[in-house]
C-alpha positions as CSV (number, residue, x, y, z in Angstrom):
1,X,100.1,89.1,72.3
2,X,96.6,88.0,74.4
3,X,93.5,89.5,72.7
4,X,91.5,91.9,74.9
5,X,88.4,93.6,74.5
6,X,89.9,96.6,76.1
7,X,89.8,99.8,73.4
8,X,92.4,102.3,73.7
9,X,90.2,105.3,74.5
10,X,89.1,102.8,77.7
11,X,92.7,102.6,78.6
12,X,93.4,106.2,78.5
13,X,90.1,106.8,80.1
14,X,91.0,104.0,83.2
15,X,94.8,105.8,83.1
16,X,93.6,109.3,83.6
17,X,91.0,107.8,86.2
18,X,94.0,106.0,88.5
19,X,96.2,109.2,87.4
20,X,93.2,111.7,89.2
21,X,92.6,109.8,91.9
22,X,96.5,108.8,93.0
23,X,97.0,112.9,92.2
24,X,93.5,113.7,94.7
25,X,95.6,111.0,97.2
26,X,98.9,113.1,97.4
27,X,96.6,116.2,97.7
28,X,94.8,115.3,100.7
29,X,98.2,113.3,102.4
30,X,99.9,117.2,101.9
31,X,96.6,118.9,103.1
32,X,96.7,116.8,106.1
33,X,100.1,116.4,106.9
34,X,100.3,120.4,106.7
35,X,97.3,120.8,109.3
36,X,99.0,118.4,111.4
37,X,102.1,120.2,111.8
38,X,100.5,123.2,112.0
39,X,98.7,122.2,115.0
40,X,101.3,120.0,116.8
41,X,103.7,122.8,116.3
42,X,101.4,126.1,117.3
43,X,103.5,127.7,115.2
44,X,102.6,128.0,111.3
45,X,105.3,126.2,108.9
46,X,103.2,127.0,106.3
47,X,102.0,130.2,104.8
48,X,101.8,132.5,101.8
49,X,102.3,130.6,98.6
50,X,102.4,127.1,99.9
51,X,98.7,127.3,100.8
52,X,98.6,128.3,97.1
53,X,99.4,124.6,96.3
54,X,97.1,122.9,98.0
55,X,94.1,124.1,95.4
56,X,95.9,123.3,92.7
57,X,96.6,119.6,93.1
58,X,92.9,119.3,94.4
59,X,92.0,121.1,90.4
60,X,94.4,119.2,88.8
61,X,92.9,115.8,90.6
62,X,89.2,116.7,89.3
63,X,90.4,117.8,85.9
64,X,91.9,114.1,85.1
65,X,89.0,112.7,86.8
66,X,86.6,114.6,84.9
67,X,88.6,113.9,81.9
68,X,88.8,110.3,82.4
69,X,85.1,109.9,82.7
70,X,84.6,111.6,79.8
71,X,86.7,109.0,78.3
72,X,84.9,105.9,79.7
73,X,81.6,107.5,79.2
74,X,81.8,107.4,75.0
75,X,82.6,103.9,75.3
76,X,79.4,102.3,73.8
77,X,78.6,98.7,74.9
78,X,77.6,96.0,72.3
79,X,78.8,98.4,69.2
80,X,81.4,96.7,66.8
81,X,83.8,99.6,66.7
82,X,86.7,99.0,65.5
83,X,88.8,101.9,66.6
């Protein structure tokens, strides 16, 4: 196997980065893809506990992001951890 310099809290901290950000990307494609209809179709497709959803992928998005930052941030640069 190739030698990288990568540590595995970095990888789990760029995973959970790519995993918030694809998760914030299916949030705002539903978001906008439920405005559209609503307004195309004057009538509303949508209501009650659907709209309930919408929050929740947006939470779940920042809580990975926030997470994965957290990750990358205790990476220290130049240290000879061996971890």
């Amino acid at each position: 196997m190739a030698k990288h310099n990568l540590r595995r809290h970095e990888f789990i901290g760029f995973a959970l980065m790519f995993a918030g950000f694809s998760w914030f990307g299916f949030a705002l494609y539903g978001t906008l893809l439920a405005s559209n209809r609503l307004l195309l179709a004057n009538i509303p497709l949508i209501a009650g506990r659907e709209l309930l959803l919408f929050p929740l992928f947006y939470g779940i998005a920042g809580i990975l992001i926030a997470f994965g930052y957290v990750e990358l941030s205790e990476a220290l640069p130049g240290k000879g951890y061996r971890g």
